[in-house]
C-alpha positions in Angstrom: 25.8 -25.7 11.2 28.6 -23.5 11.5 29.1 -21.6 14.7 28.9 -18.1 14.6 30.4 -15.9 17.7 27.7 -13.3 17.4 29.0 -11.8 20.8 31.9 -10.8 19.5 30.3 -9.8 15.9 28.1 -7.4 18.3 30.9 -5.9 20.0 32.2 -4.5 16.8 29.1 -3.8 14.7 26.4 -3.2 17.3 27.7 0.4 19.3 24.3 1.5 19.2 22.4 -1.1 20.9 20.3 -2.2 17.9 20.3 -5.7 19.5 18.6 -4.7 23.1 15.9 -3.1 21.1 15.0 -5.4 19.1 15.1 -8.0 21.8 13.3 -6.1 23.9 9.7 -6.0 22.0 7.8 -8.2 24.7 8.9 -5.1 27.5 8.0 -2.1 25.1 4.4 -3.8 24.3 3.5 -4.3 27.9 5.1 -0.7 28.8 3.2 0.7 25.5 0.0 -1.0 27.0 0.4 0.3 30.2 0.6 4.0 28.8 -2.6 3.8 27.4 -4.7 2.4 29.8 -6.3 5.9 30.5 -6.3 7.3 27.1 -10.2 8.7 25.6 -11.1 10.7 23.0 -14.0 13.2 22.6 -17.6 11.8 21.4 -17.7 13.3 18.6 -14.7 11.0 17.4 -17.3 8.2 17.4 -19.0 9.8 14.8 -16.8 8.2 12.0 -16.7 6.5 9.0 -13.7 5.8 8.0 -9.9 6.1 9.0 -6.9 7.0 7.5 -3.6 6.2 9.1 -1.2 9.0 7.1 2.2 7.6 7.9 5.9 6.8 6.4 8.3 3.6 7.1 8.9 3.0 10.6 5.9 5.0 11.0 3.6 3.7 9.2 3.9 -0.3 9.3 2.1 -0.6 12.3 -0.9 1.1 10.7 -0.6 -1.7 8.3 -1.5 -4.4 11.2 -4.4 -2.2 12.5 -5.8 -2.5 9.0 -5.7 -6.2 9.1 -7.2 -6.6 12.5 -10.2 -4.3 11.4 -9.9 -5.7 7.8 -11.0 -8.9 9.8 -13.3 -7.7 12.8 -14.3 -4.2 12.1 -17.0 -2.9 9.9 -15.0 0.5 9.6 -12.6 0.9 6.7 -9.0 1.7 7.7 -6.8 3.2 4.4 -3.0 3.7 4.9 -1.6 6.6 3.5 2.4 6.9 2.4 2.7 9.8 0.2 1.8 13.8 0.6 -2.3 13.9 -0.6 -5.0 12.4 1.4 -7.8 10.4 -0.7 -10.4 12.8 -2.2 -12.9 11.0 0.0 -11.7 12.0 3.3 -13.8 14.8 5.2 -15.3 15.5 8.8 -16.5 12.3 9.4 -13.1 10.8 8.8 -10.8 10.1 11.4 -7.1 11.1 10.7 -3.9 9.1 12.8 -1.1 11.1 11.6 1.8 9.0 12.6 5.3 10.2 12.7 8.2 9.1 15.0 9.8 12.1 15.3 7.3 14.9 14.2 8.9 16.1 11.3 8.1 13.7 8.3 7.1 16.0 5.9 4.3 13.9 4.2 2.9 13.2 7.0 2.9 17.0 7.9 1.5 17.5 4.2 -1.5 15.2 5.5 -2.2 16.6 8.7 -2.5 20.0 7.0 -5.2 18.8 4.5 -7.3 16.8 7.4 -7.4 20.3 9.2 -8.5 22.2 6.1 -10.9 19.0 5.1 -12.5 19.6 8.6 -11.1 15.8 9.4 -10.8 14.5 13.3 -7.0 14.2 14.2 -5.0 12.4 16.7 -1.8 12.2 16.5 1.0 10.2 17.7 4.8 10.8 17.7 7.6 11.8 20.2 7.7 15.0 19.5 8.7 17.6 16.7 6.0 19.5 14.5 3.2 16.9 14.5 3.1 17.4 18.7 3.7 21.0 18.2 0.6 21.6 16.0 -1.5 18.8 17.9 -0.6 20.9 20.9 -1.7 24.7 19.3 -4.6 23.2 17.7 -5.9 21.0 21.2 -6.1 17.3 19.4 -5.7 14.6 21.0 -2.1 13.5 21.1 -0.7 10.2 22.1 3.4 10.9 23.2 6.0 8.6 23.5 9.9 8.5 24.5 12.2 6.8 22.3 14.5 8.6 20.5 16.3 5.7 18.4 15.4 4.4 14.7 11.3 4.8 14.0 11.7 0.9 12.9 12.9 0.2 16.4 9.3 1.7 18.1 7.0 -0.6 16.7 5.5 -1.9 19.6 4.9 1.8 21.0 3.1 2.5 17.3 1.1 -0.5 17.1 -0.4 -0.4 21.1 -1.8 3.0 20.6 -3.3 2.5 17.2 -5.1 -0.2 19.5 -5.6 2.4 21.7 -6.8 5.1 19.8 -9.1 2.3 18.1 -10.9 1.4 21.1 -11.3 5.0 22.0 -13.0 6.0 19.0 -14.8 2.5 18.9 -14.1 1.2 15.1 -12.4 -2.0 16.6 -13.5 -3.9 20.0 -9.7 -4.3 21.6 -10.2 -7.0 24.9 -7.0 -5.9 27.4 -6.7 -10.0 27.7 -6.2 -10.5 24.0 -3.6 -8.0 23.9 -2.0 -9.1 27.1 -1.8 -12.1 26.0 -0.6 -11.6 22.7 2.1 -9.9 24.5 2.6 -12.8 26.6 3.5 -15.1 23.6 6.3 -12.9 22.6 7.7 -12.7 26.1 7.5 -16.5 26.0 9.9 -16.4 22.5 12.4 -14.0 23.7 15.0 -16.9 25.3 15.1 -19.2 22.0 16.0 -15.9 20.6 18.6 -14.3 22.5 22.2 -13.7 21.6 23.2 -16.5 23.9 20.7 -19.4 22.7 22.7 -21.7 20.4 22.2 -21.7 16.5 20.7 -24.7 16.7 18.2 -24.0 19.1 17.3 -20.2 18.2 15.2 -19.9 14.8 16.4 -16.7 14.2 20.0 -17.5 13.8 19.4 -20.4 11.9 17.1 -19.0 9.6 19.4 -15.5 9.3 22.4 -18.4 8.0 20.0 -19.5 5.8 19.2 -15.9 4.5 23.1 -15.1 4.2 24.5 -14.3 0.4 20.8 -14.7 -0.4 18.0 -12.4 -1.8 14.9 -12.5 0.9 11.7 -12.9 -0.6 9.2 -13.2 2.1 5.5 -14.3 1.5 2.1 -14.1 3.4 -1.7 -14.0 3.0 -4.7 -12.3 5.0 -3.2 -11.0 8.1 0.0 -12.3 7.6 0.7 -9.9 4.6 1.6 -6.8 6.8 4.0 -9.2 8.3 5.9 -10.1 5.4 6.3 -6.5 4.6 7.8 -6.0 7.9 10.5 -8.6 7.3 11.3 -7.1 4.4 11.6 -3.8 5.5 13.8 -5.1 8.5 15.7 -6.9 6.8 16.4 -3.7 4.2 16.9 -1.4 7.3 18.9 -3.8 9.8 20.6 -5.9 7.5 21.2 -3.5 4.6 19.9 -6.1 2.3 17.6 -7.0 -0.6 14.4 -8.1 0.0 11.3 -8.9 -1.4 7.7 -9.1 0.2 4.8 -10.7 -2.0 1.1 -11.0 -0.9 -0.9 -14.5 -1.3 -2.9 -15.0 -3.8 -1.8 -11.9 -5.8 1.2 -13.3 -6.4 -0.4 -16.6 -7.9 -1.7 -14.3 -10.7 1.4 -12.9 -12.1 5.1 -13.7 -10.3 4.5 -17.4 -11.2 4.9 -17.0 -14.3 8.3 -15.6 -14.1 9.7 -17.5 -11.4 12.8 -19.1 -13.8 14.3 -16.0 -15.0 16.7 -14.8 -14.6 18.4 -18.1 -14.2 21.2 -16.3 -12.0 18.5 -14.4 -9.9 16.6 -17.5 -9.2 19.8 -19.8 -7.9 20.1 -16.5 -5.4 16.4 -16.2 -3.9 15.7 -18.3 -0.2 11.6 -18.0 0.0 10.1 -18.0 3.2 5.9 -18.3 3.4 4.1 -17.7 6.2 2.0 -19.5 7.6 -0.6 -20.1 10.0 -3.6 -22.2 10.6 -5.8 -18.9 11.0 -5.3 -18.5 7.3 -8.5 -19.5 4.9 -8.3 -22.9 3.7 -8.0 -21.4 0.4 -5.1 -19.7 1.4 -3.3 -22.7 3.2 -4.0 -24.6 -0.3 -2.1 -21.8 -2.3 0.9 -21.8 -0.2 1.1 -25.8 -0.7 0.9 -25.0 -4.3 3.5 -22.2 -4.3 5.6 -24.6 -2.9 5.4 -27.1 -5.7 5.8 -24.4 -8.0 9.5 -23.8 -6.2 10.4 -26.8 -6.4 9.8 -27.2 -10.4 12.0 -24.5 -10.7 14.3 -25.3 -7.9 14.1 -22.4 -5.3 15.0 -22.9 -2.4 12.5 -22.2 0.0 10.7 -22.7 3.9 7.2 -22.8 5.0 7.0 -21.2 8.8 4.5 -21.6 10.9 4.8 -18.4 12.9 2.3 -19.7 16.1 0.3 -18.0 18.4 -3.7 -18.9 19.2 -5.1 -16.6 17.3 -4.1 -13.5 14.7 -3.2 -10.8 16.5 -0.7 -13.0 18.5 0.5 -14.5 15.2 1.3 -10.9 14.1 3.6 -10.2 16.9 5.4 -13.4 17.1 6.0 -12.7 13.1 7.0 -9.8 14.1 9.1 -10.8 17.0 10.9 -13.3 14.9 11.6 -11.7 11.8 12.8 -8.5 13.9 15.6 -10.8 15.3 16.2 -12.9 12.0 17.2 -9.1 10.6 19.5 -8.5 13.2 21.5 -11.7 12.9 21.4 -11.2 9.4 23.2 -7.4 10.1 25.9 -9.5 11.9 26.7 -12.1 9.2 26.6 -9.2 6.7 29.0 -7.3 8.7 27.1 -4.0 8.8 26.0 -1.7 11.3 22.0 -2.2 12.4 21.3 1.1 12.8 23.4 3.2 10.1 21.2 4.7 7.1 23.4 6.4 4.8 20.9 6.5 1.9 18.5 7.5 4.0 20.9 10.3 5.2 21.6 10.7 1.4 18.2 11.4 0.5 17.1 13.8 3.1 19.8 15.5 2.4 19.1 16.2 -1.3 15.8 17.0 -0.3 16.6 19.8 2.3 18.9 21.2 -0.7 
């Protein structure tokens, strides 16, 4: 393995301190967790039956790990919304999270206008901006954080008080020593994966080398799906890279049968399926067959056991990891972490 002086690639792509953030998940869990300790919601936000988390990126993905935990252990639907229009269902006994990092996503605002007019319960969780403004006027319950970076970067202050706000309302039972130690396990990552543990001894380096001049095509099943989306938007936002997330089995039903082709596209993909022995049998059995399929066709591939006792540990050590593989990926791409100029691009067309 060829050794990389990431120290020195930092210094010159890395003003902003993308790195300390995204090394720093463990500290913003616990701190996240700590927050919330006294948070409660009125009784009437009991009296649900169903939830919406109305979201975008950053935003959002959390939401997408609270549906998987209640997907598993909750007899309460959760729905994720990206986009302006809340589902036709939605009413007073639906509980609204509208989610946006700084306030002023404007689907997100388009959704929390509708829940009000529906007659929908609200909480609503952001830093600040419009969403706190009208949580404020209209006395909803409002879950506040500070951190004023990247929305991607706040994941861990997202997810904890989606916990939060789930035990409050009851739709999911959330034990303080599950989540602590969840928290735990990441805390217990974070040396193999600093800036100063050797390539060959920190899997997030050596998988980001492995990643390089490659297109990302990250795969998982049950409640490892949310966290191949995550990679791939990390990788997207950090690294300023393709990437690909797929979901196991659907894939089994339709990208098989186009794995060869293009024959130039194919050469280019690295595969990495998730894994986890939480997963169905079923499941496990798929991935072994996905992986026969790649080699027929020669793509290259990994199967990754992300670890962790049970789910909701596995999620954040996914999480964890794949947050880090990004960033080493940013600094063998040579791009800045946390520059998004079509991003910028876009909202700037829209404002116009």
């Amino acid at each position: 393995m060829t050794k990389v002086d990431y120290a020195a690639l930092r210094r010159n792509l890395d003003p902003e301190g993308a790195y300390e953030r995204n090394i720093d998940l463990p500290q913003q869990c616990r701190d996240a967790w700590q927050a919330v300790q006294a948070f409660t919601l009125p009784d009437e936000y009991r009296e649900i039956d169903q939830v919406i988390v109305a979201g975008m990126g950053g935003s959002a993905i959390a939401a997408d790990f609270l549906q998987a935990l209640c997907y598993r252990e909750s007899k309460t639907p959760v729905t994720v919304v990206r986009g302006y229009a809340l589902p036709e269902w939605a009413g007073p006994r639906t509980l609204v999270i509208a989610c946006s990092h700084s306030g002023n996503t404007e689907e997100t605002l388009a959704d929390f206008d509708q829940a009000r007019k529906r007659g929908c319960k609200i909480v609503a969780v952001t830093t600040g901006g419009r969403v706190k403004q009208l949580a404020l006027e209209k006395h909803l319950p409002l879950l506040t954080y500070d951190f004023y970076p990247e929305p991607r970067s706040a994941f861990g202050h997202g997810f904890v008080r989606l916990l939060a706000i789930a035990r409050a309302a009851g739709f999911l039972e959330v034990d303080a020593a599950r989540v602590e130690a969840a928290i735990a396990e990441i805390d217990a990552m974070r040396p193999s994966l600093e800036e100063t543990a050797a390539e060959q001894h920190n899997p997030a380096k050596a998988l980001a080398e492995r990643l390089h001049d490659r297109l990302a095509y990250v795969i998982g099943g049950e409640f490892l799906a949310p966290v191949a989306r995550r990679w791939k938007t990390q990788i997207n936002e950090n690294a300023d890279s393709w990437a690909i997330w797929e979901d196991l089995p659907e894939l089994h039903h339709n990208t098989v049968v186009g794995l060869g082709l293009p024959v130039d596209v194919a050469q280019k993909i690295h595969a990495v399926i998730l894994s986890h022995a939480g997963l169905s049998e079923r499941l496990r059995l798929r991935g072994q067959i996905t992986t026969e399929l790649f080699d027929r066709w020669h793509i290259s591939y990994e199967v990754l056991d992300v670890g962790g006792p049970e789910p909701m540990a596995a999620m954040l050590r996914g999480v964890y990891l794949g947050s880090m593989v990004s960033f080493y990926l940013a600094m063998l791409n040579g791009v800045h972490p946390s520059e998004i100029d079509n991003i910028n691009y876009l909202k700037d067309r829209l404002s116009g």
